[in-house]
Residue, then its C-alpha position, 0 to 999 in steps of 0.5 A: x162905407x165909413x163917411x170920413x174917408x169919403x169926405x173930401x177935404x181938399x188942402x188942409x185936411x183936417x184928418x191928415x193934420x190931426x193924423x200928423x200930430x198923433x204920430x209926432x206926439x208918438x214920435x216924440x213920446x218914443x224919446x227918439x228925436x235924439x238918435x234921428x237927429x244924429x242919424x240924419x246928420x251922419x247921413x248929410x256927411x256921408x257919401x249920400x249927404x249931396x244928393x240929400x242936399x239935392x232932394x232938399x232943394x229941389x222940396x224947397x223949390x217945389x219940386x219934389x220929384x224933380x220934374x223941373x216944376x217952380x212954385x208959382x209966385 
């Protein structure tokens, strides 16, 4: 069994960190920061715009699935 994906790294994951910021160099590389952010905001103004508001804040209040969760204070 490979050791790494035994290992149990609880919040901040050093694999998943360093998983993240490959892809986004990547992501980056690929010149394609452009066209997503114009994607992203003809998608804000088209019909599905309010419920993508909606999703945002219910992520920002820490409930991304919307089962009425809050962040603790």
């Amino acid at each position: 069994m490979d050791k790494a994906k035994d290992k149990i790294e609880g919040e901040g994951s050093y694999t998943a960190t360093a998983d993240y910021n490959k892809r986004t160099a990547e992501f980056l590389k690929q010149g394609k920061v452009d066209g997503a952010a114009r994607e992203a905001a003809e998608a804000l103004d088209s019909d599905e715009g309010a419920a993508l508001e909606a999703a945002e804040a219910r992520g920002k209040a820490g409930d991304p699935k919307g089962q009425g969760a809050t962040k603790p204070s």
